[in-house]
Backbone as CSV, one residue per row, in Angstrom:
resi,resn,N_x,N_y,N_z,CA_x,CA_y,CA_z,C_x,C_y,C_z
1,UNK,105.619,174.190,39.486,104.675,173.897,40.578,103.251,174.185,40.110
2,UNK,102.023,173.358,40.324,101.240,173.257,40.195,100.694,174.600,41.111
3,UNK,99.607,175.630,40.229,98.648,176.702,41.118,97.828,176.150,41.371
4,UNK,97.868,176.306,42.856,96.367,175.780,43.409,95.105,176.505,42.725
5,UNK,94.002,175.488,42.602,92.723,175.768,42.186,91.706,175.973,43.294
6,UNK,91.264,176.950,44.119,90.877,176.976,45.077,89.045,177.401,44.736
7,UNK,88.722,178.045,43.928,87.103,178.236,43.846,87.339,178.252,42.473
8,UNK,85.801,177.690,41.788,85.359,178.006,40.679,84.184,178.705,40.552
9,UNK,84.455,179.606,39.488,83.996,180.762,39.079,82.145,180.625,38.848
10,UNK,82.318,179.390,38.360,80.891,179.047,38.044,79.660,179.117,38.751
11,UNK,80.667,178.672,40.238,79.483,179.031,41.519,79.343,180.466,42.268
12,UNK,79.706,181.098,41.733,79.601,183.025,41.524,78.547,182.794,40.364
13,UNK,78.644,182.222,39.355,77.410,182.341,38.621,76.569,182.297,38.906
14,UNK,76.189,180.704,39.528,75.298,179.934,39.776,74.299,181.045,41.220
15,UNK,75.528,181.270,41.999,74.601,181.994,43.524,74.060,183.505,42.752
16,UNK,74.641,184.264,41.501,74.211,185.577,41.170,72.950,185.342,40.393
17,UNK,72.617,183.963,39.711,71.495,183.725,39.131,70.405,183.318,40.149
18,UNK,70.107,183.267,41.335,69.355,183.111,42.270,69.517,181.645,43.014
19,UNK,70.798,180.892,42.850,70.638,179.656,43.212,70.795,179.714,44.619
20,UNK,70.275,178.828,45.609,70.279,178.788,46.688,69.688,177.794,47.640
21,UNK,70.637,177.136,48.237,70.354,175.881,49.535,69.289,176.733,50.751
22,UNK,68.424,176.227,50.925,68.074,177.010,52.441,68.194,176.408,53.387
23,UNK,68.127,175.024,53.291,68.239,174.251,54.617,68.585,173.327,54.618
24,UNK,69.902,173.020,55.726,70.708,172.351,56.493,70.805,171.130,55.813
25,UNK,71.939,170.561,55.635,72.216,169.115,54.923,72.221,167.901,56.427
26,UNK,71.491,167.133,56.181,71.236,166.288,57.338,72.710,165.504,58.144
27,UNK,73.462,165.213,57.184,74.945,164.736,57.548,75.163,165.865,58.561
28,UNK,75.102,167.173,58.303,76.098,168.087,58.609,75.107,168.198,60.520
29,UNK,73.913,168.418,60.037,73.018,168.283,61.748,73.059,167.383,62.770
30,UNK,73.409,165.876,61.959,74.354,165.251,62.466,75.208,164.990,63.243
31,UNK,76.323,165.175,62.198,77.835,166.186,62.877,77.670,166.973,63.556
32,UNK,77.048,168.227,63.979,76.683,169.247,64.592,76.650,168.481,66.319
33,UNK,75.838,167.315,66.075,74.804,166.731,67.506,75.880,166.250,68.087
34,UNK,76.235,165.430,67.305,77.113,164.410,67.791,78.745,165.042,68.154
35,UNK,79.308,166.184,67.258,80.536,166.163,67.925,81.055,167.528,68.562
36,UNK,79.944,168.876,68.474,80.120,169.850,68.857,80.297,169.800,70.685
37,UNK,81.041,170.357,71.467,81.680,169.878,73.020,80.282,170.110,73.650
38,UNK,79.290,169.723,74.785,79.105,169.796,75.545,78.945,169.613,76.902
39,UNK,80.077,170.236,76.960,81.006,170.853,78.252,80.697,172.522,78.756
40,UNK,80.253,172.939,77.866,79.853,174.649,77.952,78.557,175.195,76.902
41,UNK,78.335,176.175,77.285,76.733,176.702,76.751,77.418,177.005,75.030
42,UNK,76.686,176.579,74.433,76.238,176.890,72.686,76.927,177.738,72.247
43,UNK,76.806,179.218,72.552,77.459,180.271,72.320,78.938,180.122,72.528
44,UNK,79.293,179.472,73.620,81.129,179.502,73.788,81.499,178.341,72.306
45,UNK,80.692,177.414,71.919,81.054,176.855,71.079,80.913,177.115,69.430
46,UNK,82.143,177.439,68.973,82.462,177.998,67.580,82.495,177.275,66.721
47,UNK,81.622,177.375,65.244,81.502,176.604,64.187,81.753,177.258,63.316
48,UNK,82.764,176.684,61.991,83.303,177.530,60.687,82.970,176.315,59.574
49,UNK,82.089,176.791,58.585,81.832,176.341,57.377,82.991,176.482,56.416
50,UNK,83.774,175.966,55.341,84.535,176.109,54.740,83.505,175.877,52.982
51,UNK,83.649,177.014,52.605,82.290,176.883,51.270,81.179,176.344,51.797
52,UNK,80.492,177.941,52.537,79.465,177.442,53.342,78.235,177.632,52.129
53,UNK,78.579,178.404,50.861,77.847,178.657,49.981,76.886,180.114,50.796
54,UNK,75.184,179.359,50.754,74.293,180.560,51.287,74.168,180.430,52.939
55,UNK,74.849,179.715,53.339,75.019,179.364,54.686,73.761,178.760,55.538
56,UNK,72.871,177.756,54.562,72.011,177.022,55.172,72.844,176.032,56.494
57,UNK,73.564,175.515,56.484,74.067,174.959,57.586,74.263,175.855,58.848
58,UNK,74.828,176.880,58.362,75.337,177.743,59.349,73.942,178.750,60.135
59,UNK,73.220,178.695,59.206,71.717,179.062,59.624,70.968,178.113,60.620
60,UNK,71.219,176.520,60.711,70.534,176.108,61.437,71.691,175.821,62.547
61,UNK,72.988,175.723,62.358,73.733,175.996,63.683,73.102,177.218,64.665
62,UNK,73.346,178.517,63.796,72.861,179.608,64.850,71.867,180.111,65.548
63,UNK,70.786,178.934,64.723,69.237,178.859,64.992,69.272,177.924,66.824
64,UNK,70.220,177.022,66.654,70.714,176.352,67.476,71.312,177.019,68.830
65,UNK,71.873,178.257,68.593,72.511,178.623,69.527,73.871,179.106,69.899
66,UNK,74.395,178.211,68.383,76.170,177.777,68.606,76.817,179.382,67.735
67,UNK,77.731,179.911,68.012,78.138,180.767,67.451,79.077,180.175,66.004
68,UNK,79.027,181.017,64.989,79.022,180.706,63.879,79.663,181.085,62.992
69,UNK,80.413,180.836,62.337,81.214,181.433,61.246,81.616,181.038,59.853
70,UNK,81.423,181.581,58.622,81.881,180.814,57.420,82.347,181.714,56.548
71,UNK,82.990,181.192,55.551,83.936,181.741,54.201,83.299,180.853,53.213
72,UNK,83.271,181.881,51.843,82.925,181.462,50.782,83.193,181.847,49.698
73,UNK,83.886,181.939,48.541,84.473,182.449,47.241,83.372,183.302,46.383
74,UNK,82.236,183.088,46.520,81.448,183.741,45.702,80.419,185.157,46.758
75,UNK,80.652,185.895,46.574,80.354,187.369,46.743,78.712,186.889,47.075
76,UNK,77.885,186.647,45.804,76.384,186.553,45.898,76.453,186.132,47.047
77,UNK,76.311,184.754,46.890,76.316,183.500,48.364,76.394,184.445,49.635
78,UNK,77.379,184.847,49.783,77.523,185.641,50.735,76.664,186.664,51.462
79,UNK,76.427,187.576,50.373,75.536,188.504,50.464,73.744,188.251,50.823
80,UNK,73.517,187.126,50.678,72.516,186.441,50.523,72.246,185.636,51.872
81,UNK,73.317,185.238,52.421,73.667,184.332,53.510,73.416,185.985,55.047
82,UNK,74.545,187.059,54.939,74.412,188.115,55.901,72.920,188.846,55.537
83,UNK,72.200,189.213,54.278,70.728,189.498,54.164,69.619,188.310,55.260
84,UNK,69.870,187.127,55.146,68.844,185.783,55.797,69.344,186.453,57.191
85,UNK,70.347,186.072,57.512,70.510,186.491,59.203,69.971,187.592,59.670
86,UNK,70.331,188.424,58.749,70.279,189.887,59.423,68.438,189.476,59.932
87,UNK,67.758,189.461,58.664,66.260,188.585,58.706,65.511,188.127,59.679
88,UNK,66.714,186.724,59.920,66.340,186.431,61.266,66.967,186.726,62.461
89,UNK,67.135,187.679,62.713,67.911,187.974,63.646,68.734,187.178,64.269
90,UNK,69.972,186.777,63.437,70.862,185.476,63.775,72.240,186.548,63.445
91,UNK,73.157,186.161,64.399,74.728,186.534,64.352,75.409,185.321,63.539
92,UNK,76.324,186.261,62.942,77.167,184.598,61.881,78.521,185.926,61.080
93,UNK,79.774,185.160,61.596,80.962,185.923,61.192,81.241,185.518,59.569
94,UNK,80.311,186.142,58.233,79.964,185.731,56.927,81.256,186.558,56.480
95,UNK,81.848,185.710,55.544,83.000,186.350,54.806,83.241,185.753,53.393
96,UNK,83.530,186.686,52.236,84.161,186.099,51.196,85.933,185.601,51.470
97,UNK,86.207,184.852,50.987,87.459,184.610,51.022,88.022,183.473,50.307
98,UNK,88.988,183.129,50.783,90.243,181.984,50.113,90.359,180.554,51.010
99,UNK,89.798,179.595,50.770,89.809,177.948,51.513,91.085,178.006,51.869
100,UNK,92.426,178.152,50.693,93.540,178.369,51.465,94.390,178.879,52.178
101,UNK,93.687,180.187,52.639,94.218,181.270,53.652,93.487,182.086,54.486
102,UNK,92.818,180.784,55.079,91.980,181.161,55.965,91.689,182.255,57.380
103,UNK,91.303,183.284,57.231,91.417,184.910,57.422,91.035,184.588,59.251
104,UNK,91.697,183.652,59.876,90.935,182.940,61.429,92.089,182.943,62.287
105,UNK,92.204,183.071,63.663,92.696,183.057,64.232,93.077,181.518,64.179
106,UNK,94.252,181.025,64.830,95.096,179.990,65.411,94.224,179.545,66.243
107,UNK,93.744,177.959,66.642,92.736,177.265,67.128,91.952,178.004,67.906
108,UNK,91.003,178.884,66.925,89.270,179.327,66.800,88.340,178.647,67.400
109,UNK,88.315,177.334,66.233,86.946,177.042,66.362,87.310,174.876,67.014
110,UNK,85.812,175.344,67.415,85.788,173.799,68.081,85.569,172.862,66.873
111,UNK,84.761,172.942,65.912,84.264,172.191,64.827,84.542,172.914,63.367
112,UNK,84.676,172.147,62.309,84.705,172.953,60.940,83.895,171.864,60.247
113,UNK,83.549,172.371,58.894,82.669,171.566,58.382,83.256,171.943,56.351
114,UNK,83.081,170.641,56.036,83.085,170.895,54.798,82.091,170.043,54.121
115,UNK,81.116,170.633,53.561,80.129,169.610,52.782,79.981,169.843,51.507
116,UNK,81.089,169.339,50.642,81.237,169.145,49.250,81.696,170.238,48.629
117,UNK,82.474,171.136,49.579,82.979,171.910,49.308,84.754,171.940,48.656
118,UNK,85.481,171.329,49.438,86.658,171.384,49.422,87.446,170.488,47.945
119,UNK,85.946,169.459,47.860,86.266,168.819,46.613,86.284,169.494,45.457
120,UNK,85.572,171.005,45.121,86.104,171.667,43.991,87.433,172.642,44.085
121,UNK,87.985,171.818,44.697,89.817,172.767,44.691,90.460,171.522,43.995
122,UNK,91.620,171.362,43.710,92.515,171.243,43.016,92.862,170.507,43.624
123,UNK,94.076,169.362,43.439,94.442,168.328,44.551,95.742,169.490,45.338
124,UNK,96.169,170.079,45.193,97.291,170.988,45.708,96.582,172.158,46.396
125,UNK,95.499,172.259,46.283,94.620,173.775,46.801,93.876,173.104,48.098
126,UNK,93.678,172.078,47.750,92.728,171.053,48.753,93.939,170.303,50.332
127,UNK,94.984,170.246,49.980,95.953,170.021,50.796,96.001,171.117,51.570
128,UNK,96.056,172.087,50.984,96.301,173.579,51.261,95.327,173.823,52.391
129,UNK,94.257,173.641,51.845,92.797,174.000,52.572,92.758,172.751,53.724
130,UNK,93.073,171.852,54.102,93.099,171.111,55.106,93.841,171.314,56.061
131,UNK,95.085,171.985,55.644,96.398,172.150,56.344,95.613,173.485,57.321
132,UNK,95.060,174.300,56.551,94.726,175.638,57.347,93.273,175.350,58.080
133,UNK,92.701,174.406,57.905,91.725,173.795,58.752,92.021,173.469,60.056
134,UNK,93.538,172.604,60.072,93.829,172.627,61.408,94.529,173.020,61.646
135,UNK,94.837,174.375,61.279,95.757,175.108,62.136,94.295,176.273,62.841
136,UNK,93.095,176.011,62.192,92.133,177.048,62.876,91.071,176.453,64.193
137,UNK,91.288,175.220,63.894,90.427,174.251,64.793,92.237,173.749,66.026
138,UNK,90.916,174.019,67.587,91.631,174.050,68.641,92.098,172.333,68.721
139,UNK,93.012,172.189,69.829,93.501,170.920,70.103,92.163,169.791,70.083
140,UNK,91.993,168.825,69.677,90.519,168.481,69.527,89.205,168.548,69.238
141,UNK,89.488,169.682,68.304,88.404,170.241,67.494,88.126,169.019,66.452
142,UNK,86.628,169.005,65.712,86.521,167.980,65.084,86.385,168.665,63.471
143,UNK,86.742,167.396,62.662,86.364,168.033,61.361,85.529,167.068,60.004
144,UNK,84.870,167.720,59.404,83.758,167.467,58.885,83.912,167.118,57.962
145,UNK,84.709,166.367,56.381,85.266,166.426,55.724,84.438,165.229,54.092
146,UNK,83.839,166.257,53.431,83.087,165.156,52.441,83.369,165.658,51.263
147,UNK,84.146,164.892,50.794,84.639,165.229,49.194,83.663,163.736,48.397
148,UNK,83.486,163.888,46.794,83.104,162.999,46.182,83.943,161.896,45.654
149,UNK,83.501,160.457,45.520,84.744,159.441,45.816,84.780,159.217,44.124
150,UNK,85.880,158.472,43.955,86.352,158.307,42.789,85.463,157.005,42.006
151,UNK,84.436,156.287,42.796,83.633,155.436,42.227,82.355,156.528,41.646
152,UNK,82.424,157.406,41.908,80.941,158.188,41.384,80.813,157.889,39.561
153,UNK,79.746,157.802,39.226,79.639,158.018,37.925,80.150,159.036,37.194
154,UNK,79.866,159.966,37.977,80.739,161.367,36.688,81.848,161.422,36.826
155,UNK,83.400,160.835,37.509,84.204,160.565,37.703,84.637,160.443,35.861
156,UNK,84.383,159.242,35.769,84.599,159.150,34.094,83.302,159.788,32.973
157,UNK,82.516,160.956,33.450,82.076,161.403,32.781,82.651,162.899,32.499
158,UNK,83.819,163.350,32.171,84.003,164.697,32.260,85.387,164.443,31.133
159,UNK,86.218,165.743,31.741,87.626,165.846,30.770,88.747,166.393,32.180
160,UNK,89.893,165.746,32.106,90.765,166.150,32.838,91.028,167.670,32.829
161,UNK,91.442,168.298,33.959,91.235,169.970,34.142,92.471,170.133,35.146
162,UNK,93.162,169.361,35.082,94.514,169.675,35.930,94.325,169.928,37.059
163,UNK,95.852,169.301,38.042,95.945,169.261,39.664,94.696,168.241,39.766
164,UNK,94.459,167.343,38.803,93.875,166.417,39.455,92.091,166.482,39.120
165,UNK,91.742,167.602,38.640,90.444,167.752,38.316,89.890,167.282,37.474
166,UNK,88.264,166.846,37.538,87.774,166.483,36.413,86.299,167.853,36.123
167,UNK,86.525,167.980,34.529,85.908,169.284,34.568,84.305,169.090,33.056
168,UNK,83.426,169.724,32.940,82.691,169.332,31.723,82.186,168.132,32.077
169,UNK,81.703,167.858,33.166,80.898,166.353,33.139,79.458,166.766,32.481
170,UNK,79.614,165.511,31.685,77.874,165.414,31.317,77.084,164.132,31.680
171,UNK,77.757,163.315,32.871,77.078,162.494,33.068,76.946,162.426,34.815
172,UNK,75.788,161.239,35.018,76.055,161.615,36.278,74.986,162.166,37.303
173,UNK,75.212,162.101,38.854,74.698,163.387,39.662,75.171,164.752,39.575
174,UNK,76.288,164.780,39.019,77.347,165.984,39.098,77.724,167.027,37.731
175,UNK,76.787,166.212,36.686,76.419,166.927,35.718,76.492,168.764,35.319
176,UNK,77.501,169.353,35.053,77.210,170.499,34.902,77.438,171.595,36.226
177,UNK,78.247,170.527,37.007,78.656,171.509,38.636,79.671,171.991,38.401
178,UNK,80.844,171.958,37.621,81.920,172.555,37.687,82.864,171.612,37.821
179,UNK,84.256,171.761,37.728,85.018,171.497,38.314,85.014,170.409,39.814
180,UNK,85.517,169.465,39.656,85.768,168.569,40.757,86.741,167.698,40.918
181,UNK,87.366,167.282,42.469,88.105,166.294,42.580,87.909,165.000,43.438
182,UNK,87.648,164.003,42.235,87.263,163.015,43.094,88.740,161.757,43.292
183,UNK,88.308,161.872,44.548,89.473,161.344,45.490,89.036,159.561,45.956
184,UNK,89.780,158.731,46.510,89.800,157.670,46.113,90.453,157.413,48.567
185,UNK,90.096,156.291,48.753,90.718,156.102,50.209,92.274,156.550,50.622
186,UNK,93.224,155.806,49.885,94.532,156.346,49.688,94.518,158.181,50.097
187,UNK,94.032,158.723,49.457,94.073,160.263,49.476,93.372,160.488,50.419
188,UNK,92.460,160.188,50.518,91.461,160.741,52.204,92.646,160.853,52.712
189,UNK,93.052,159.258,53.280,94.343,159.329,54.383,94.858,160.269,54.059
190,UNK,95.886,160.403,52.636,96.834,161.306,52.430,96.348,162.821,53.570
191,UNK,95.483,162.591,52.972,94.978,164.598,53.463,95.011,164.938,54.633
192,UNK,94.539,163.273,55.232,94.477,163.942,56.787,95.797,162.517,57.708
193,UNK,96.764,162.702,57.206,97.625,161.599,57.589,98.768,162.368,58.884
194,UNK,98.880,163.702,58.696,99.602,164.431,59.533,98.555,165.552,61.433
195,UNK,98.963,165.086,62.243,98.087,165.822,63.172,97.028,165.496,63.679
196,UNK,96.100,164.277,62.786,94.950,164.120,63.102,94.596,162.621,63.177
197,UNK,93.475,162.195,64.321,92.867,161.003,64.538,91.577,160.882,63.584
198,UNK,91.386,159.979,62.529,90.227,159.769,62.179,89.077,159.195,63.322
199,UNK,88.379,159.382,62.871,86.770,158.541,63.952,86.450,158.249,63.225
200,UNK,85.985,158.722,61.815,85.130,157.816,60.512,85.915,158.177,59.329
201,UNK,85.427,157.297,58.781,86.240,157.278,56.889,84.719,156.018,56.258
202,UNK,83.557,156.758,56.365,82.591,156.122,55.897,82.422,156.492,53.498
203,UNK,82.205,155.458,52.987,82.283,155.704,51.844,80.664,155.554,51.312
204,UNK,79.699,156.216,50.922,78.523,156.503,50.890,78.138,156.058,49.702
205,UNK,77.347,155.157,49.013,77.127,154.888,47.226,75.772,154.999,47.101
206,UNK,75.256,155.604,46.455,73.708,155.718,46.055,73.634,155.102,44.521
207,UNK,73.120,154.171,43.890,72.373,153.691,42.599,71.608,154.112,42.458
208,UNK,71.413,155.280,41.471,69.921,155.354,40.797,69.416,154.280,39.576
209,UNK,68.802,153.525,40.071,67.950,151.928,39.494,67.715,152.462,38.132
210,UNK,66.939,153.667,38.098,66.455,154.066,37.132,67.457,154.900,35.571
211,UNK,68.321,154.777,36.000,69.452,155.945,35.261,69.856,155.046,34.540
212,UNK,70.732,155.243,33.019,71.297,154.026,32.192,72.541,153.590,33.308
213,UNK,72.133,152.355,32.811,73.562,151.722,33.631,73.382,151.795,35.234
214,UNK,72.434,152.099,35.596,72.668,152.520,37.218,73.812,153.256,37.650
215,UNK,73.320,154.891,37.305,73.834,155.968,37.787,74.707,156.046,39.255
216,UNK,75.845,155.858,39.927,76.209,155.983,41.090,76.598,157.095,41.389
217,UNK,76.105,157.745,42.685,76.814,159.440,43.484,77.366,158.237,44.384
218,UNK,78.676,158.809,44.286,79.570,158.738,45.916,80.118,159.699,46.055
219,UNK,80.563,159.372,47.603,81.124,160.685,48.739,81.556,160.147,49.738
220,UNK,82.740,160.336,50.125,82.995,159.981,51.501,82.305,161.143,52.664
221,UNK,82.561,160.500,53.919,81.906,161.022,55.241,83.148,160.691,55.922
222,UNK,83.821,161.840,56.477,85.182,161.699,57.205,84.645,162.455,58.246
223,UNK,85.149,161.978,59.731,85.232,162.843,61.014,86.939,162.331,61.559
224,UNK,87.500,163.981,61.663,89.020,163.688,61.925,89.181,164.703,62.978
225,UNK,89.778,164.321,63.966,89.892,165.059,64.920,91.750,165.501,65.206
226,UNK,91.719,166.886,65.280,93.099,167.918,65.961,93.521,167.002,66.683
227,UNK,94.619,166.733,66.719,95.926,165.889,67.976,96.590,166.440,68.380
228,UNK,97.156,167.673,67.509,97.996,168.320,67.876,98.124,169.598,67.023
């Protein structure tokens, strides 16, 4: 049996060398507007980042109002993420942990979010990590789901790294990130084929004109909603 690959190590590097997102990925503010319930005040409504990293998302959720919560494999990130809050005087349930054993009560949260996170697990760690997504998100909770698609350029710029990974890219947007799994439509479904209603399965392609060959980043944009 294949061990799941659930974090790479590299992004413990990357957050202990000072790297750091501060603010909010526009997809994800988005998502936030559009599918968080309002039916009840901000605070009753619960949001969990899955590799929230320094928790810029989760910073402008709580800036927002919405109560907040995320997990992240790398210690720095973390530490860096509960220092900003404390800062701004923002509440946010910040934790190191495991994508696949997610430390949350049984349908928690109304919304979860993954923004390019879940794609550095393993294809067996990443099943893993979806499965415990909805078992933490309530009956109709929505979910946020953007892995990088298998048309991206660095796709064939790297070396196979097992369970499906491609690892050592030197080409690309993705150049030098670590570890990744880029996934293809077939597998979206796969992942979310049990429990859940899609709303979107959008596939995103950017050309950089300027790059040899015209450089492509892709990513899907999935919104899948709890059924059961």
């Amino acid at each position: 049996m294949t061990e799941p690959v659930s974090f790479d190590r590299i992004w413990e590097e990357k957050y202990a060398a000072g790297h750091a997102q501060r603010y909010p990925w526009d997809v994800v503010v988005s998502f936030v507007f559009r599918n968080a319930p309002r039916d009840r005040p901000r605070q009753d409504v619960r949001i969990l980042e899955v590799g929230c990293g320094t928790a810029s998302n989760l910073w402008f959720a709580a800036r927002e109002g919405f109560s907040v919560a995320g997990i992240d494999g790398s210690e720095s990130a973390i530490d860096y993420a509960k220092k900003r809050f404390a800062e701004d005087g923002l509440d946010g349930d910040l934790r190191v942990g495991d994508f696949t054993a997610l430390d949350f009560a049984d349908g928690s949260f109304d919304c979860v979010i993954d923004r390019g996170a879940l794609t550095c697990c393993g294809f067996s760690a990443l099943k893993q990590a979806v499965s415990e997504v909805r078992r933490v998100l309530k009956p109709g909770g929505r979910f946020f789901f953007n892995p990088y698609a298998d048309s991206h350029s660095s796709a064939r710029a790297g070396s196979p790294a097992g369970d499906g990974l491609t690892n050592d890219i030197t080409g690309g947007s993705l150049t030098g990130v670590g570890q990744i799994l880029f996934v293809g439509r077939q597998q979206v479904c796969e992942f979310l084929a049990d429990g859940w209603a899609l709303h979107q399965v959008q596939r995103l392609e950017l050309t950089d004109m300027l790059a040899p060959e015209g450089s492509i980043h892709a990513e899907w944009r999935v919104i899948a909603e709890k059924t059961s």
